[in-house]
C-alpha positions in Angstrom: 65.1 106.4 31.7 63.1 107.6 34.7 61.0 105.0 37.2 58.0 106.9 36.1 56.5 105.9 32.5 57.5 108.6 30.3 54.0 111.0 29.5 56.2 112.8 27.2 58.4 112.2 23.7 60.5 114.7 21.9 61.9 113.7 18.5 65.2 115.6 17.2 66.1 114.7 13.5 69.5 116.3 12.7 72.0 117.4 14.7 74.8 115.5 16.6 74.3 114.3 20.0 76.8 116.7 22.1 74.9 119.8 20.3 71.3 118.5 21.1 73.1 117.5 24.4 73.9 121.1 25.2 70.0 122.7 24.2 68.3 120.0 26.4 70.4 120.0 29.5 70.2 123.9 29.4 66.5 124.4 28.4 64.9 120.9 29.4 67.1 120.6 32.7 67.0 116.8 31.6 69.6 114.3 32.7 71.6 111.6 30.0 69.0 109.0 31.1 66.2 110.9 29.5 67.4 110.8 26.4 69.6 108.9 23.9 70.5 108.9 20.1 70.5 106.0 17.5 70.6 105.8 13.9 66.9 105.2 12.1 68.6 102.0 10.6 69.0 100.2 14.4 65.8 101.6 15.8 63.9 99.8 12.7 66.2 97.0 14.2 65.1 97.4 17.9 61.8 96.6 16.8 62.2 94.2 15.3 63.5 92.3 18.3 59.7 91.4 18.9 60.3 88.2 16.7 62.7 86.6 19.2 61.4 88.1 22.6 61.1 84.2 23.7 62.1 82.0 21.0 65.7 80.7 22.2 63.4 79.5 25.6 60.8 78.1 23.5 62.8 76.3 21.5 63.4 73.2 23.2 65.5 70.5 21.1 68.4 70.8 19.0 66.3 71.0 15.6 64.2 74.2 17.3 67.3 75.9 18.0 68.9 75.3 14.9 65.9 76.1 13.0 65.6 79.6 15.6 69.4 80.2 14.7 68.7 80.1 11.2 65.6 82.2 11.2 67.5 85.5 13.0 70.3 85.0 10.3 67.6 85.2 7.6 66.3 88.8 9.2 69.4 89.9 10.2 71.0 89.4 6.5 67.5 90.4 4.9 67.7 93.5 7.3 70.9 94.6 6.1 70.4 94.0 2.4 67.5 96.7 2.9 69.4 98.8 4.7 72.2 99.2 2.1 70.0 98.7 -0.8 66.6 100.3 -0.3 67.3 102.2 2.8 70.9 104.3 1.8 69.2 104.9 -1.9 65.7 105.9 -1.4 67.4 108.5 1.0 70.0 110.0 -1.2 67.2 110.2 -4.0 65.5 112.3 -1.6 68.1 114.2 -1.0 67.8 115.5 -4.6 64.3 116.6 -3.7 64.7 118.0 -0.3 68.2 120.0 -0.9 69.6 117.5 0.9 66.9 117.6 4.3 66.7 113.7 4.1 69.7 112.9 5.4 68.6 115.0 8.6 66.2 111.6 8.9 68.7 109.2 9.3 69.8 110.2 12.6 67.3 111.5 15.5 67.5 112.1 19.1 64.2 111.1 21.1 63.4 112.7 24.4 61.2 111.1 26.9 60.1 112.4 30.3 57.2 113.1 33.1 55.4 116.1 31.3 54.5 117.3 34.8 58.5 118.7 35.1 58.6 120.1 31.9 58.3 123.8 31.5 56.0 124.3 28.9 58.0 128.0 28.2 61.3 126.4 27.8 60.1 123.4 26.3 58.9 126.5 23.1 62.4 128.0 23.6 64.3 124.5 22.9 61.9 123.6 19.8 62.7 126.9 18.5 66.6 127.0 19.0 66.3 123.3 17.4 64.3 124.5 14.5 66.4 127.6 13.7 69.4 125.4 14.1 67.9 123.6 10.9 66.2 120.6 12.5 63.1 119.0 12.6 61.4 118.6 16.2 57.7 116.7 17.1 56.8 116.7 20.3 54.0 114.3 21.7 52.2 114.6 25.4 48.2 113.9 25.4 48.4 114.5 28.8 50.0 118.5 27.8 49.6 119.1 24.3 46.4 121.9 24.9 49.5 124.1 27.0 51.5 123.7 23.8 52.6 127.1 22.1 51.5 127.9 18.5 55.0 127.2 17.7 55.3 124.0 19.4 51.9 122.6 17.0 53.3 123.7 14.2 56.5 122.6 14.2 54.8 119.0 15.4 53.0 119.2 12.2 55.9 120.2 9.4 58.0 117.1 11.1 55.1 114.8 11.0 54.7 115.5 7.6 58.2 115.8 6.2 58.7 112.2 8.2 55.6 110.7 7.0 57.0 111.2 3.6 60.1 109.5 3.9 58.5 106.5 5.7 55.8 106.8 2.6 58.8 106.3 0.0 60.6 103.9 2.3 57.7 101.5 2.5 56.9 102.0 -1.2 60.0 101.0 -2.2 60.9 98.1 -0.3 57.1 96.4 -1.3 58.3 97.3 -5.0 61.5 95.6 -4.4 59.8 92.5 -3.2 57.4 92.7 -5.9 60.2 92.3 -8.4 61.8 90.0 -7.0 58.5 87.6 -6.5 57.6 88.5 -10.3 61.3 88.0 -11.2 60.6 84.1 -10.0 56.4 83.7 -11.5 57.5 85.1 -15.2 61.2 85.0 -15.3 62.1 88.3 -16.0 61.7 91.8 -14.3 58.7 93.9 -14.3 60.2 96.5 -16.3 57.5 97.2 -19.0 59.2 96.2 -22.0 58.0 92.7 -22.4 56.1 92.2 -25.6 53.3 90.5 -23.7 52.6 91.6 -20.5 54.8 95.1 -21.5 51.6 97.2 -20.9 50.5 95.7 -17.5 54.0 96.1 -15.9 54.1 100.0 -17.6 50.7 100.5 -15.5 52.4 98.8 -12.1 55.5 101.0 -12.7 53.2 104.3 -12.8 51.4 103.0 -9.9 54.9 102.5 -8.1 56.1 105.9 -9.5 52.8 108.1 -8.1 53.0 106.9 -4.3 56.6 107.7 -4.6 56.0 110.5 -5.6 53.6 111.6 -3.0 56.1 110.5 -0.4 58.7 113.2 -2.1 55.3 115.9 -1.8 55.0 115.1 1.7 58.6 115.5 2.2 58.9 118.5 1.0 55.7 120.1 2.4 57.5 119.3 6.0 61.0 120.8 4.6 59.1 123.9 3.3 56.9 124.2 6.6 59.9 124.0 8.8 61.4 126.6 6.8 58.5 129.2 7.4 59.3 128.5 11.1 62.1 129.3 10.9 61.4 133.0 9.4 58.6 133.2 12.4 61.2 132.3 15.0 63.7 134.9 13.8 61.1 137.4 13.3 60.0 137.6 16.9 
C-alpha cells in the first residue's frame, strides 16, 4: 500500500485476480501495492486477529500462555466449523436464489488509493467494464464521492445491497445455529417444532428465523437485479 492513508476503496466481487489485474493497471494506472485479493472466508479471519493483537506478550507465565494457546485453537477450530458449515451452505442456498450471483461474493478484490490521483473519468470507465463483465463494484471516497458519475452511485448502491443481503443471511444463520445448539443443551432436543410441549413456540422461532432469511435473499436479489439494469445502461450508451 501507499505511505499515504488510503482516501479511497474499491470493492471487486467476481472475477479472478489477473482479469481485474488487467482493467485496473489499464484504467486506474495503479500499481500491485494498491491492491490485493483474498477470499471473504480469510478477511472474516483478518479481523478477527484483533483478539490476539497482544495476548502472547501479556501473557506472562506458563498457565497464561497455555490458557492463550488454547483460546486461538478454540476460534480457529470454531472459525472453520462456520466456514464449512454455515459459511459454504448459506452460500450455495443462495445460489439457488441469485442464479448463481452468490458465489461472485466469496471472492473480492479491494482497491485502495489517494483519491487525489484517481481520474474520476476512468475511474466510471473501469466500474463499467467491471459491471458489464458481470461483477459487482462499490466504490467509497467521502473526500470524492459528489465527482462520482451517475453510474458510479448506482452501481455503489446495487452492490451495497446485493452484499448487505448475504451478510443479512450469513449472520442470521450462524445466530440460528448457536441458538440450536444452546437450546439443544437447556431442553435436550432441537428446536425443530415438533415437540408436543413447547412444539408451538419453536414453530414461531422457526418462522422468525425463516422471515429475516428471507429478507437477506430480497436484498440479494434486488442488488443482482439492479446490477443487471446497469448493465443494459452501460451497453446502451
Amino acid at each position: 500500500m501507499s505511505e499515504t492513508e488510503p482516501t479511497m476503496e474499491i470493492s471487486v466481487y467476481g472475477g479472478k485476480r489477473d482479469d481485474v489485474k488487467e482493467s485496473i493497471e489499464r484504467n486506474l494506472e495503479l500499481t500491485d501495492e494498491s491492491y490485493y485479493q483474498t477470499w471473504l472466508s480469510i478477511n472474516v479471519m483478518k479481523q478477527l486477529t484483533f483478539l490476539f493483537e497482544g495476548g502472547v506478550e501479556s501473557s506472562g507465565g506458563i498457565v497464561e500462555m497455555i490458557v492463550m494457546f488454547v483460546f486461538v485453537a478454540l476460534i480457529l477450530a470454531a472459525f472453520a466449523f462456520w466456514q464449512v458449515v454455515v459459511f459454504m451452505i448459506v452460500i450455495l442456498v443462495l445460489a439457488l436464489f441469485s442464479g448463481g450471483a452468490s458465489f461472485k461474493f466469496i471472492r473480492g478484490t479491494f482497491i485502495e488509493a489517494d483519491h487525489t490521483k484517481i481520474d474520476l473519468a476512468k475511474l466510471d470507465s473501469f466500474v463499467r467494464e467491471e459491471v458489464q463483465k458481470g461483477r459487482f463494484v462499490k466504490v467509497k471516497s467521502p473526500a470524492a464521492e459528489e465527482g462520482f458519475s451517475d453510474f458510479i452511485k448506482k452501481s455503489t448502491r446495487a452492490t451495497k445491497m446485493f452484499r448487505n443481503g448475504i451478510k443479512l443471511s450469513l449472520a442470521i444463520s450462524t445466530i440460528f445455529l448457536i441458538v440450536e445448539v444452546v437450546y439443544r443443551f437447556w431442553q435436550g432436543h432441537w428446536l425443530s417444532g415438533l415437540d408436543p410441549v413447547t412444539g408451538t413456540m419453536e414453530l414461531y422461532v422457526l418462522i422468525g428465523f425463516g422471515l429475516i432469511f428471507l429478507i437477506g435473499i430480497i436484498a440479494m436479489d434486488i442488488g443482482v437485479v439492479m446490477r443487471r439494469r446497469l448493465v443494459k445502461q452501460a451497453s446502451s450508451t
